[in-house]
DRENTORNU-920934 format. One line per 2 residues: number of its first residue (from 0); their letters; for each residue z, x, y of N, C-alpha, C, O. Coordinates in steps of 0.02 Angstrom, whole numbers, plus 50000, padded with zeros to 5 digits. Layout:
<sites>
NUM	a	Z,X,Y,Z,X,Y,Z,X,Y,Z,X,Y  ...
</sites>
This chain:
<sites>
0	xx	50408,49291,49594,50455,49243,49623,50444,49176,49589,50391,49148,49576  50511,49154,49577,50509,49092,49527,50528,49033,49575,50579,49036,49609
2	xx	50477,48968,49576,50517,48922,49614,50553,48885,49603,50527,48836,49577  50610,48881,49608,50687,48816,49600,50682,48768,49622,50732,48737,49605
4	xx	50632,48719,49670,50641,48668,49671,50538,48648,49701,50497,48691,49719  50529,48590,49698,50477,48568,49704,50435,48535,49648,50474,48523,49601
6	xx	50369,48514,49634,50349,48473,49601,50329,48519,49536,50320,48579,49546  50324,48507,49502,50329,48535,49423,50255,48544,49419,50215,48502,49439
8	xx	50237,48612,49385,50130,48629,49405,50132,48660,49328,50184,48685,49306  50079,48657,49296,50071,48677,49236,49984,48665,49241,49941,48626,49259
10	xx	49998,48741,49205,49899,48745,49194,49883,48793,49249,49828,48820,49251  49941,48807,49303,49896,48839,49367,49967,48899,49364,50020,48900,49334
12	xx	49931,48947,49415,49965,49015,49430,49989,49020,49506,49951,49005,49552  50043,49037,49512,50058,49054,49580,50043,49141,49596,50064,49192,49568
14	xx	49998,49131,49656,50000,49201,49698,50017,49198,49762,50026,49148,49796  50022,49259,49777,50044,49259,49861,50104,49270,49876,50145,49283,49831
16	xx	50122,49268,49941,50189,49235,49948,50180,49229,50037,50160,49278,50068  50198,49160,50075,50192,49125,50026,50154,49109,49969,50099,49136,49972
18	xx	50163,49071,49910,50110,49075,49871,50069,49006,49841,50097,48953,49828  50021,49016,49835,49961,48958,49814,49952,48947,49754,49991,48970,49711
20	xx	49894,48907,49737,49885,48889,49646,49831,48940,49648,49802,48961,49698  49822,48957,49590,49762,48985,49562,49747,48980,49509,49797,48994,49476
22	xx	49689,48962,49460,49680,48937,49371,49734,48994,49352,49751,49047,49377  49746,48966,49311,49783,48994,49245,49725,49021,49199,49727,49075,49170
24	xx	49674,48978,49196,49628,49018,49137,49578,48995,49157,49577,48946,49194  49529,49023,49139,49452,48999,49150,49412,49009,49096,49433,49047,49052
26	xx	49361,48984,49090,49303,48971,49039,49296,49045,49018,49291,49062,48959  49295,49097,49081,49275,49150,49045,49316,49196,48992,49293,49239,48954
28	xx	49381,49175,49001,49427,49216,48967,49458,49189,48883,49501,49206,48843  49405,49136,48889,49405,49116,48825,49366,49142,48755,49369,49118,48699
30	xx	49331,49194,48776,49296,49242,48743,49334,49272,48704,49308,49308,48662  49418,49265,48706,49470,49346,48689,49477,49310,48666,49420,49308,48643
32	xx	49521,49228,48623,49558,49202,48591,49563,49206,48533,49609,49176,48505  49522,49239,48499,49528,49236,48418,49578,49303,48429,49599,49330,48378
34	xx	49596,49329,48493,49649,49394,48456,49708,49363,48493,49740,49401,48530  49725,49302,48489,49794,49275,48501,49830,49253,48443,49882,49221,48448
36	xx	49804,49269,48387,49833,49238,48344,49815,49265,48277,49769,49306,48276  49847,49248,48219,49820,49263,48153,49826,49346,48153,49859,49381,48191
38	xx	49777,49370,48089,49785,49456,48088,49790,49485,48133,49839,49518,48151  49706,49475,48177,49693,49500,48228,49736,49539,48280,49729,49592,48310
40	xx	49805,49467,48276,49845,49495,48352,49884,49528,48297,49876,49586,48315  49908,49531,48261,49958,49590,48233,49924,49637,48199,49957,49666,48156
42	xx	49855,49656,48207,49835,49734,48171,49838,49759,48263,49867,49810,48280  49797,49704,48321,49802,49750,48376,49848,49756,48408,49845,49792,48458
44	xx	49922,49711,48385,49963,49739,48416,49993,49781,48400,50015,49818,48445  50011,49799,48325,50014,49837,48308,49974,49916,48345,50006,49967,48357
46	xx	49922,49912,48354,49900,49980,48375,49926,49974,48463,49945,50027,48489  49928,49926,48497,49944,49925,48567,50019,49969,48555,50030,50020,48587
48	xx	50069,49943,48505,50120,49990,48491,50135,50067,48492,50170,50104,48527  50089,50078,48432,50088,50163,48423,50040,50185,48494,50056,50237,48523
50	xx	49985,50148,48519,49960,50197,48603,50040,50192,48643,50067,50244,48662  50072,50122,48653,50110,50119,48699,50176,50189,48690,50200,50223,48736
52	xx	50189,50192,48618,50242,50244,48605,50209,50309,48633,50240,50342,48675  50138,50330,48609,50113,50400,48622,50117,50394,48706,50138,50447,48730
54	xx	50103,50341,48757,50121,50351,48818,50175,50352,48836,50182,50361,48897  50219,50347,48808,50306,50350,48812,50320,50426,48830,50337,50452,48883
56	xx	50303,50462,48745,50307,50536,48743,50262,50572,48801,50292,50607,48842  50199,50565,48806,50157,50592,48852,50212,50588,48930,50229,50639,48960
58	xx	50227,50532,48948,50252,50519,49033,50326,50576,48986,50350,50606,49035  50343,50586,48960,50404,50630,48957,50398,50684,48970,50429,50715,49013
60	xx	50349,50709,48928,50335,50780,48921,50299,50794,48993,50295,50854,49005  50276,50759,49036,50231,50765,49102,50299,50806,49128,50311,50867,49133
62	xx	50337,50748,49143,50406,50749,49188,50458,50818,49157,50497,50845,49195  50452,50835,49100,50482,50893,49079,50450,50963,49090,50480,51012,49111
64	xx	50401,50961,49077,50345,51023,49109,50343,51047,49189,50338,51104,49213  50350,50981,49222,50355,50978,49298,50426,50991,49320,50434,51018,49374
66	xx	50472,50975,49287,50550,51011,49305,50544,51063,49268,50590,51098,49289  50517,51093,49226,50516,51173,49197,50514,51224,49258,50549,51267,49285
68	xx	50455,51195,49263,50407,51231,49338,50432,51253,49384,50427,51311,49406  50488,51178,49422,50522,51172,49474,50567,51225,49468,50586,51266,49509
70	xx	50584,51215,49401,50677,51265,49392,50652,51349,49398,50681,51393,49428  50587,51353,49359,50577,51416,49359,50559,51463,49424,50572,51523,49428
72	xx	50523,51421,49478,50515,51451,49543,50584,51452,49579,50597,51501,49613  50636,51389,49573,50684,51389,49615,50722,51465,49566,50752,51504,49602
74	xx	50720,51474,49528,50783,51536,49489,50753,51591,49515,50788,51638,49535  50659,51593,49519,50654,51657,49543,50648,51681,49612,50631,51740,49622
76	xx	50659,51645,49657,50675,51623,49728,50733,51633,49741,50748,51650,49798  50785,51624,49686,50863,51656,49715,50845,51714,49677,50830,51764,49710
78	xx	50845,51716,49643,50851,51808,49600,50808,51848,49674,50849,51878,49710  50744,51852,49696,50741,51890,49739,50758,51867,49825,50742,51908,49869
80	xx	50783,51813,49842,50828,51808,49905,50885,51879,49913,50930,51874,49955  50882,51923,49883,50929,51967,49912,50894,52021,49919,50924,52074,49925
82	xx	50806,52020,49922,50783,52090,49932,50747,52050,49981,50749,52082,50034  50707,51980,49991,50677,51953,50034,50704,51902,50082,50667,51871,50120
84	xx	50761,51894,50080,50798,51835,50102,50774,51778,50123,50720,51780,50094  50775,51713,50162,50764,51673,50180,50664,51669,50180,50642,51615,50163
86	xx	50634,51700,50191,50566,51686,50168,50547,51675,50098,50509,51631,50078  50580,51720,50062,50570,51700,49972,50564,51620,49986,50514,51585,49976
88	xx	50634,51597,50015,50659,51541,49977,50610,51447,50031,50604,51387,50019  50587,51505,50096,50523,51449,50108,50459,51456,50084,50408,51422,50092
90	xx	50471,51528,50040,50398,51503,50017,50400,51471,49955,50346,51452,49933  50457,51460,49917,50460,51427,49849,50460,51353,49858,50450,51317,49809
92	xx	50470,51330,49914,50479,51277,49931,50398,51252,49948,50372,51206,49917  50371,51281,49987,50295,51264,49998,50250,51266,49930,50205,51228,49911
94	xx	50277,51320,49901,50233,51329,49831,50238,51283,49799,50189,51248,49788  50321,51264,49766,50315,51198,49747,50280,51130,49738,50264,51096,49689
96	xx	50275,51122,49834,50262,51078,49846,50171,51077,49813,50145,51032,49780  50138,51147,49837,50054,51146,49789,50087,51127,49739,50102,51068,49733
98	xx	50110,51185,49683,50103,51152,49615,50120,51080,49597,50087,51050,49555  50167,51055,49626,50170,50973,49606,50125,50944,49603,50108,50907,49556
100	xx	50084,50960,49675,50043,50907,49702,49954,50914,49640,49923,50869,49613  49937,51002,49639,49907,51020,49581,49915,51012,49508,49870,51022,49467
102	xx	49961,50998,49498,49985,50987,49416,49975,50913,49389,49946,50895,49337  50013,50867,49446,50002,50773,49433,49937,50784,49440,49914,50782,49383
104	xx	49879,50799,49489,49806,50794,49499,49791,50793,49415,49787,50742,49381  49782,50871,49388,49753,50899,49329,49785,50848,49290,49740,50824,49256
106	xx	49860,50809,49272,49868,50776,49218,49845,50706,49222,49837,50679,49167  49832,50669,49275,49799,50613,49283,49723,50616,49286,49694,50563,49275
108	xx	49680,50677,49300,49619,50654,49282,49622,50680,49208,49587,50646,49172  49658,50738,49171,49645,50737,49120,49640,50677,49057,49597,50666,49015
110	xx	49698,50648,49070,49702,50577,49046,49668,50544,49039,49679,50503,48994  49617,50541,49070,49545,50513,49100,49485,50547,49072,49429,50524,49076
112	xx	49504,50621,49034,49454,50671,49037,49420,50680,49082,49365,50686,49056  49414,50686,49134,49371,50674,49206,49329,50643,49205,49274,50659,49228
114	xx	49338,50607,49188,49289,50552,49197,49303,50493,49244,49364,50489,49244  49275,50441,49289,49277,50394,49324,49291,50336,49286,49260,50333,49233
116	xx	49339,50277,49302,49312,50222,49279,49282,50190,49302,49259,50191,49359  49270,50136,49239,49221,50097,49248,49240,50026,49247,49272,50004,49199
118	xx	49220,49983,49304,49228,49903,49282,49234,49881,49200,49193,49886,49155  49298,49856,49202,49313,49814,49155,49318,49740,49162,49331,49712,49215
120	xx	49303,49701,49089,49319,49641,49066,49338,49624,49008,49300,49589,48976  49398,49643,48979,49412,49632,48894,49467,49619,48895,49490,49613,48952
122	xx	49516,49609,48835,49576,49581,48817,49622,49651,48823,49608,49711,48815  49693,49609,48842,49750,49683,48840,49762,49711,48752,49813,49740,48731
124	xx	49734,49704,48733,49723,49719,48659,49681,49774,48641,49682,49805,48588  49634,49785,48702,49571,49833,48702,49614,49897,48722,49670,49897,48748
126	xx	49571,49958,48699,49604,50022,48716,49567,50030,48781,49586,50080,48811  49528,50002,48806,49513,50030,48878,49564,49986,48942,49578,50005,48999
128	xx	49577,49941,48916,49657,49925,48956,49724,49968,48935,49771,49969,48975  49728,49993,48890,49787,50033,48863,49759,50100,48902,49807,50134,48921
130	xx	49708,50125,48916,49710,50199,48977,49726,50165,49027,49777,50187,49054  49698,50113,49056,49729,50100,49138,49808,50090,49131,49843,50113,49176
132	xx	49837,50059,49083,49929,50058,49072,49939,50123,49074,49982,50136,49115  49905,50195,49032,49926,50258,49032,49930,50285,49097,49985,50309,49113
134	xx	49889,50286,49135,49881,50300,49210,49903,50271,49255,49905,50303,49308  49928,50205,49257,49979,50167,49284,50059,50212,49285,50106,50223,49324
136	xx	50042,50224,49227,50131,50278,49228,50136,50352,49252,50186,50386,49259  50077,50365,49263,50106,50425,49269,50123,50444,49353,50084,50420,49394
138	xx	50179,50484,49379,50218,50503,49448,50181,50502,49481,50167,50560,49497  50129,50441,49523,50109,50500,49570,50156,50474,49656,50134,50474,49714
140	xx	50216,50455,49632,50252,50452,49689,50267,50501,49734,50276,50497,49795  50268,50565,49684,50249,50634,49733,50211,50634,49767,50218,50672,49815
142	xx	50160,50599,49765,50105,50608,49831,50125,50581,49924,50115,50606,49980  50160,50511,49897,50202,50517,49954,50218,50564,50007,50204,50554,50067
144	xx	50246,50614,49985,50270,50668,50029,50193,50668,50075,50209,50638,50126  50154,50679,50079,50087,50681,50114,50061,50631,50147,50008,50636,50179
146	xx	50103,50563,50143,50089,50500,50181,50088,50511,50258,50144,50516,50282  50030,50515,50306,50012,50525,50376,49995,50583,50399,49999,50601,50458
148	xx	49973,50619,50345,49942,50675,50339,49871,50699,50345,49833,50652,50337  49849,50741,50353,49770,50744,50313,49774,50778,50246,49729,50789,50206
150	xx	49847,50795,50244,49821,50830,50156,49828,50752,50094,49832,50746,50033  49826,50718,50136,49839,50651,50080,49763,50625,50062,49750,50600,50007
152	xx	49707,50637,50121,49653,50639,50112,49612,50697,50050,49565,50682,50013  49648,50766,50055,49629,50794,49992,49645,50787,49923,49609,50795,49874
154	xx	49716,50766,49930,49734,50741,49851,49693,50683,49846,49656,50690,49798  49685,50630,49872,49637,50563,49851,49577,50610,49822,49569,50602,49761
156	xx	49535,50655,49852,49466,50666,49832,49479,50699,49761,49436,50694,49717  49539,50735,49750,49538,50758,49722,49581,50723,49611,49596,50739,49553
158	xx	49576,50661,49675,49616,50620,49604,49544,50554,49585,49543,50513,49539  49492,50565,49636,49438,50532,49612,49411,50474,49677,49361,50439,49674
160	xx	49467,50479,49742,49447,50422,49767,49384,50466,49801,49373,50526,49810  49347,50398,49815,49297,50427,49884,49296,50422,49948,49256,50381,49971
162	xx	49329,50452,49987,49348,50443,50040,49302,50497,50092,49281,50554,50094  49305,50443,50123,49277,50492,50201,49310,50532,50241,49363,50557,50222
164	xx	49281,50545,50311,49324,50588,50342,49361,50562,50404,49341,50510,50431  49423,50599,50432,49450,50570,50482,49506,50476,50451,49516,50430,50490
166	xx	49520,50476,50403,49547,50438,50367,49628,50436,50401,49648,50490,50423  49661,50393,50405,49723,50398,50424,49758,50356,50360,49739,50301,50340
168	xx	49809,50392,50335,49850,50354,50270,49897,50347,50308,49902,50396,50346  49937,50304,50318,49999,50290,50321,50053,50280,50249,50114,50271,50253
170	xx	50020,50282,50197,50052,50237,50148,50026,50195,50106,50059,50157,50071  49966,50200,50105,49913,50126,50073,49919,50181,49997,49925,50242,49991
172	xx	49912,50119,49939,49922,50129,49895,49866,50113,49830,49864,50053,49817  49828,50149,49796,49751,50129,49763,49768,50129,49702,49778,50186,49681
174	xx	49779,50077,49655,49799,50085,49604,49748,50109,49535,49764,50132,49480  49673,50089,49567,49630,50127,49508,49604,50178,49566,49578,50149,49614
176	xx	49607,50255,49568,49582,50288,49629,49513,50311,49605,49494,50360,49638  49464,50288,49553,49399,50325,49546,49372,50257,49562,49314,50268,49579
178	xx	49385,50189,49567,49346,50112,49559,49359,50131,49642,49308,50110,49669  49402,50159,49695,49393,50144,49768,49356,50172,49790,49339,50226,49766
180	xx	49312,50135,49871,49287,50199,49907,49290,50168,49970,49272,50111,49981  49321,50220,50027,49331,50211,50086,49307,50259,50139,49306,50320,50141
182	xx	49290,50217,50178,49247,50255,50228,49252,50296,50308,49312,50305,50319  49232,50309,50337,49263,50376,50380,49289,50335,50427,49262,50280,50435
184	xx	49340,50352,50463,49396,50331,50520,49421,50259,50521,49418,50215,50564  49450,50261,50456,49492,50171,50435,49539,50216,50445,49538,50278,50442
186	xx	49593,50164,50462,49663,50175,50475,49690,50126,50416,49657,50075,50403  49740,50136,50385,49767,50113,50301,49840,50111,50315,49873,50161,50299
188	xx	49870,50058,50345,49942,50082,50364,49969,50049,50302,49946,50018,50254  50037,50073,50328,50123,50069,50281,50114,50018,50231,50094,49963,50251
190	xx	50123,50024,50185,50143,49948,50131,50075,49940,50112,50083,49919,50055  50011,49942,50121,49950,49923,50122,49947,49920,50059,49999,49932,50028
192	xx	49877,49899,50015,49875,49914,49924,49783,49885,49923,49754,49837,49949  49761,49944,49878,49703,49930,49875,49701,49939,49783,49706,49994,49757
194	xx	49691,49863,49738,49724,49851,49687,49653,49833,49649,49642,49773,49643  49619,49864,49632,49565,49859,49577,49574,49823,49499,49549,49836,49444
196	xx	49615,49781,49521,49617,49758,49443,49643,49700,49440,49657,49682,49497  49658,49652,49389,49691,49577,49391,49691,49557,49323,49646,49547,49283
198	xx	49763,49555,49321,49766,49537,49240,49782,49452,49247,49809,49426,49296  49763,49422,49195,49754,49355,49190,49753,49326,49125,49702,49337,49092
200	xx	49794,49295,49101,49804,49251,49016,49752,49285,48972,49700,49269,48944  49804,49360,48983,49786,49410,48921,49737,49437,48940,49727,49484,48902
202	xx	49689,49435,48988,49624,49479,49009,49621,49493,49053,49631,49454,49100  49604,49572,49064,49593,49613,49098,49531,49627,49136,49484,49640,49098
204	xx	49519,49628,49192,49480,49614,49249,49490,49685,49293,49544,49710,49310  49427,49707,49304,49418,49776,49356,49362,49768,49388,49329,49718,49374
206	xx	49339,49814,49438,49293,49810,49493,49301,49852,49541,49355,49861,49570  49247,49881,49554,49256,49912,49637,49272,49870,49706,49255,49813,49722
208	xx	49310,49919,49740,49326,49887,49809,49296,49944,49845,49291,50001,49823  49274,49921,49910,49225,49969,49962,49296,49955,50028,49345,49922,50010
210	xx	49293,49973,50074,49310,49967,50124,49276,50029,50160,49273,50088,50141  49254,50000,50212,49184,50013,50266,49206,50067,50315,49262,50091,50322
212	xx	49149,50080,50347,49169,50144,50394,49230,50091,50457,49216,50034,50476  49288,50127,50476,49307,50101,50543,49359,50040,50533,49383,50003,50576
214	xx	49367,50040,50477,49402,49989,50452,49486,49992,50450,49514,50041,50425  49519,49942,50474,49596,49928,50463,49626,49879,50413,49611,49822,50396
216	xx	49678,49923,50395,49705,49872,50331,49773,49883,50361,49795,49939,50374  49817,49807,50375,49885,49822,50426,49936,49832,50385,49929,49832,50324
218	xx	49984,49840,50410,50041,49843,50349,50059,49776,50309,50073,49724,50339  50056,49783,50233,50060,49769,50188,50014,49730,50161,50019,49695,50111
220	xx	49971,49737,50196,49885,49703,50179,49883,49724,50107,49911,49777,50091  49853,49690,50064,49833,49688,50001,49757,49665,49992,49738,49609,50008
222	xx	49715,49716,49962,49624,49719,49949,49644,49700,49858,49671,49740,49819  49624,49639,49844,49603,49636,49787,49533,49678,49756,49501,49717,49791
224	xx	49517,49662,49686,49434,49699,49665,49393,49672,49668,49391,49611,49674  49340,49714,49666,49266,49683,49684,49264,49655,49754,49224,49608,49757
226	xx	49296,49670,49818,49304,49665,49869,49248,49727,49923,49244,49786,49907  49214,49701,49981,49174,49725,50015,49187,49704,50074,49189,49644,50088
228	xx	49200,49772,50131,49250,49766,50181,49197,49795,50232,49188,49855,50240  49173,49757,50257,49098,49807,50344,49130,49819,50375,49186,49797,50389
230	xx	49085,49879,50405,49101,49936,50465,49134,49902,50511,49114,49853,50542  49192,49933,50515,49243,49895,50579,49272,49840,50569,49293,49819,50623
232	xx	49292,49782,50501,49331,49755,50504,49400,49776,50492,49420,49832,50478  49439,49713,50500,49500,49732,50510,49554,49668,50463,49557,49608,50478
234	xx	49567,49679,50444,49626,49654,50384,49705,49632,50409,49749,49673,50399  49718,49581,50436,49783,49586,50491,49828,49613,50421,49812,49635,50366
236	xx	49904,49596,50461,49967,49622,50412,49988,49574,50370,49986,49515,50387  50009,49591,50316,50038,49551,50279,49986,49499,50229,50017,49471,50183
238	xx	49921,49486,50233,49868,49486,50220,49861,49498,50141,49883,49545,50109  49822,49437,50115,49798,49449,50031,49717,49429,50035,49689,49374,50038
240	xx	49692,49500,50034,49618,49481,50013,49588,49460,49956,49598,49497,49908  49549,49406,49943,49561,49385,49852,49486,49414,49835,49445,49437,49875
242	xx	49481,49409,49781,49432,49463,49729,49379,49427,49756,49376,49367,49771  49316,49495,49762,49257,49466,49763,49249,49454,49857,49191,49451,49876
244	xx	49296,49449,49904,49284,49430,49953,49223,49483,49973,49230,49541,49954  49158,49462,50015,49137,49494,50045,49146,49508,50146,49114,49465,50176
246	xx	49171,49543,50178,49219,49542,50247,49144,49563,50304,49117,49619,50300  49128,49527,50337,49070,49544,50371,49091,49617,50417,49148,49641,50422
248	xx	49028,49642,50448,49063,49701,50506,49094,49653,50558,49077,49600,50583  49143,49690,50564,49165,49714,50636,49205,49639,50633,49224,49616,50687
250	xx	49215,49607,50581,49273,49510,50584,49328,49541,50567,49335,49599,50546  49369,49497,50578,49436,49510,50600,49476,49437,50537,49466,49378,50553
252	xx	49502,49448,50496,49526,49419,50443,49604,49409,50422,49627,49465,50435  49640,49382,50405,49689,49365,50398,49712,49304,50369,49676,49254,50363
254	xx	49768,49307,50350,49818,49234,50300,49818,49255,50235,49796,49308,50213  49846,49209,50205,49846,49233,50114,49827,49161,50097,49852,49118,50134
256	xx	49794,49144,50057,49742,49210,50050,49699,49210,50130,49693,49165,50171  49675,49280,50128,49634,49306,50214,49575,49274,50205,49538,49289,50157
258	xx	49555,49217,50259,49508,49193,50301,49493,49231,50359,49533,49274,50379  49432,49217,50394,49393,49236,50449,49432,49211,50504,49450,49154,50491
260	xx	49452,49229,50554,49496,49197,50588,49446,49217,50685,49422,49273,50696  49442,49168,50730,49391,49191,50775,49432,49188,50864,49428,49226,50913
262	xx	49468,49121,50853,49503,49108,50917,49567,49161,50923,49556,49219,50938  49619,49141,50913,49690,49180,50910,49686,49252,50871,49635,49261,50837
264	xx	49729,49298,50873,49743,49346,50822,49774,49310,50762,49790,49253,50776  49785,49325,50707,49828,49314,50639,49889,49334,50651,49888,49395,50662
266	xx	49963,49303,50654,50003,49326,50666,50048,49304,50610,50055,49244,50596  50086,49364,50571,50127,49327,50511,50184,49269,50522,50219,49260,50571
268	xx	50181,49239,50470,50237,49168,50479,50294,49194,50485,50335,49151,50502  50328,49272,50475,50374,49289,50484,50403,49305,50544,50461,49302,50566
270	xx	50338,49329,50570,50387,49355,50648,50355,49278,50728,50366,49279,50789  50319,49230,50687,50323,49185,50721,50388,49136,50706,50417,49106,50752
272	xx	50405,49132,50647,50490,49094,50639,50538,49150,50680,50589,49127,50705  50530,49197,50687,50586,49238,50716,50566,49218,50776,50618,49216,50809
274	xx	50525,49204,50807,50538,49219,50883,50536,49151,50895,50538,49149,50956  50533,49096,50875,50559,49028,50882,50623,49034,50869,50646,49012,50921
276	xx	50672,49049,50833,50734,49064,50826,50774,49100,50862,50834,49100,50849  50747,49138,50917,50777,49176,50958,50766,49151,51042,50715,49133,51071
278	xx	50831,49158,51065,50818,49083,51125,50834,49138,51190,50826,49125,51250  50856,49200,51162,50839,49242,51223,50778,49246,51248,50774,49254,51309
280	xx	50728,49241,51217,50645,49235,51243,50632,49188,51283,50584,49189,51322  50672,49144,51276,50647,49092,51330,50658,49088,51400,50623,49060,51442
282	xx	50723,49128,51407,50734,49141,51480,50714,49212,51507,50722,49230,51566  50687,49252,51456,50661,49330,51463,50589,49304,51523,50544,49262,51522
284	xx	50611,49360,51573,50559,49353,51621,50482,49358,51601,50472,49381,51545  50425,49339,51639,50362,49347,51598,50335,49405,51582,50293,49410,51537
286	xx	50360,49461,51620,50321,49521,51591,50362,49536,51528,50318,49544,51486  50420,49544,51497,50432,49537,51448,50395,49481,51377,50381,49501,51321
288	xx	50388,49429,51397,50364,49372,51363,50298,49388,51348,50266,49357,51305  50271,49444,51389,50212,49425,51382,50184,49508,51345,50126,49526,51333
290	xx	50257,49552,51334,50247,49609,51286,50256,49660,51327,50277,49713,51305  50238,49648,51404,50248,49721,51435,50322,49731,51466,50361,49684,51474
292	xx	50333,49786,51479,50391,49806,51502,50409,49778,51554,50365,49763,51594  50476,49761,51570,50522,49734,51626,50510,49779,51703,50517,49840,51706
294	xx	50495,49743,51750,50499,49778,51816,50548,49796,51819,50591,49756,51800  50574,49872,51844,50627,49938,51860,50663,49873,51894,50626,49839,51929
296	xx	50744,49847,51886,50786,49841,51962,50764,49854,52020,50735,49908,52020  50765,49825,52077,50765,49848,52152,50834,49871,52170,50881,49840,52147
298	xx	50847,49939,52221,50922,49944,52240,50931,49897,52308,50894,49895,52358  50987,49864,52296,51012,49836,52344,51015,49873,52413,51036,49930,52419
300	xx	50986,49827,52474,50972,49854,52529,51028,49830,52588,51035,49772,52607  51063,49879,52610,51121,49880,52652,51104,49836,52716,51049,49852,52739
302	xx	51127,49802,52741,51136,49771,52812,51153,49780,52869,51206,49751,52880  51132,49809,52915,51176,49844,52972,51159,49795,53041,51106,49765,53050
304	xx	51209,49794,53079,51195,49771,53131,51187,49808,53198,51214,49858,53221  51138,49764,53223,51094,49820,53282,51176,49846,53324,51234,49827,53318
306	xx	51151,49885,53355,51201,49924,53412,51183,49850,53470,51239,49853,53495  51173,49831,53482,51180,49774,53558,51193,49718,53524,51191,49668,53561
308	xx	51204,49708,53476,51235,49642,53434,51340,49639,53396,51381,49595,53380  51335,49737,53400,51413,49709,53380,51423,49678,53434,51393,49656,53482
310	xx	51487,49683,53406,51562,49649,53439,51579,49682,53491,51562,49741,53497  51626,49641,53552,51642,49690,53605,51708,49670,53619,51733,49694,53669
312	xx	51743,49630,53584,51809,49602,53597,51848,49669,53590,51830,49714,53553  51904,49671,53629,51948,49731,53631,51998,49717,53562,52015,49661,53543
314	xx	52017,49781,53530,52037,49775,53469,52121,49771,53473,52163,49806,53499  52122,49701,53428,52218,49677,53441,52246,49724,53364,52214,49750,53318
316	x	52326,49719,53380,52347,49758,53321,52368,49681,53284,52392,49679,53227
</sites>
């Protein structure tokens, strides 16, 4: 997000959103500069070229192998639907769904050779930033389908994260999955991102992130790297954890960037402007106001008058 109006900043980086300053560069990333310029940057960009093309072809041929697959079970799923009918054609559908989920596994750690990574610090010029771009591309949006599952817990183990047991995914998203490790009965909801990496004026930055036994990350919480999350904290929504944070047990954190927060809950600036903007709340009775449900109507209660109180006047036409 680009800003259109306000005071003119140079030298610094915007993150967040809302979003803050952050260096543009630091002392340490001045180590890479002799490959900004001169031969250097055109023999390695040159080679960043021919890796970037061979990952071109590679993400093709993934995606062509994987619709091979698809076409070939769906053709032989109708060819025998007329001796097995309607079961053929749910089990091609379930099968599918393994092989997808088995095939992206095997081509993303292969990529990797099975191997784990490892913390990085070097220039986007280095070939060990050109595998994390390779693995950056490849599908694993298929995994999705398994979001609030427990089989989303087996594909993670099985793509490198370390995860514990009793894990609830909603949706959280690990962009290096061998640098994470998370621990037994966190809840990881919708939008969440646990992002092991940070690129910065040309250098590339990695690290492990932990998140602790018991731990919550709310929706759209974001765990930067090199981040350490204790047993039982909790990460409100909307939330940017910045690199390096260490999160004590059992604190309760929030804002962008997320501070320790002890009096109030963390509540996003979004749905506190909405409910200042909305003027039905103000006359909404208190159990509403205050989150719980509205007391049921009472039925209106009829009036009768005693028998020695009517009327006794004789009736005129």
């Amino acid at each position: 997000m680009v800003p259109l109006d306000g005071e003119v900043r140079e030298g610094v980086g915007l993150l967040g959103s809302p979003c803050f300053e952050i260096p543009r560069s630091v002392e340490r990333d001045s180590r890479f500069d002799q490959l900004r310029s001169g031969d250097q940057l055109r023999r390695h960009l040159a080679a960043k070229n021919r890796y970037n093309l061979r990952s071109m072809g590679l993400f093709l041929l993934v995606r062509w192998l994987h619709f091979f697959v698809l076409t070939v079970l769906g053709l032989a799923a109708v060819d025998m639907h007329g001796v097995f009918g309607w079961v053929v054609i749910t089990a091609s559908l379930a099968l599918a769904l393994v092989v997808s989920a088995v095939y992206l596994v095997l081509v993303e750690r292969g990529i990797a050779v099975f191997r784990p990574l490892q913390p990085q610090l070097c220039s986007i010029y280095d070939p060990n930033f050109w595998l994390h771009e390779r693995l950056w591309k490849m599908p694993i949006e298929y995994f999705h389908v398994f979001n609030g599952t427990p089989f989303m817990n087996v594909v993670w183990r099985l793509l490198g994260v370390q995860v514990g047991s009793r894990v609830f995914n909603d949706g959280c998203l690990v962009t290096e999955r061998t640098l994470a490790t998370i621990g037994s009965d966190s809840t990881l909801n919708v939008g969440s991102k646990i992002q092991c990496h940070s690129q910065e004026d040309g250098t590339f930055k990695s690290d492990r992130s932990t998140i602790g036994d018991g731990c919550t990350l709310g929706v759209g919480a974001i765990v930067h790297y090199g981040v350490t999350m204790g047993d039982g904290s909790v990460l409100a929504p909307d939330s940017f954890l910045m690199k390096g944070e260490e999160v004590p047990r059992h604190a309760r954190w929030g804002g962008n960037p997320a501070t320790e927060w002890r009096d109030a809950p963390y509540r996003p600036v979004a749905l506190g402007r909405k409910a200042a903007l909305n003027p039905l709340d103000q006359h909404a009775p208190p159990a509403e106001r205050q989150g719980r449900p509205a007391d049921p109507p009472r039925k209106p209660r009829r009036l009768r008058r005693r028998a020695d109180r009517r009327s006794t006047a004789p009736w005129r036409p």
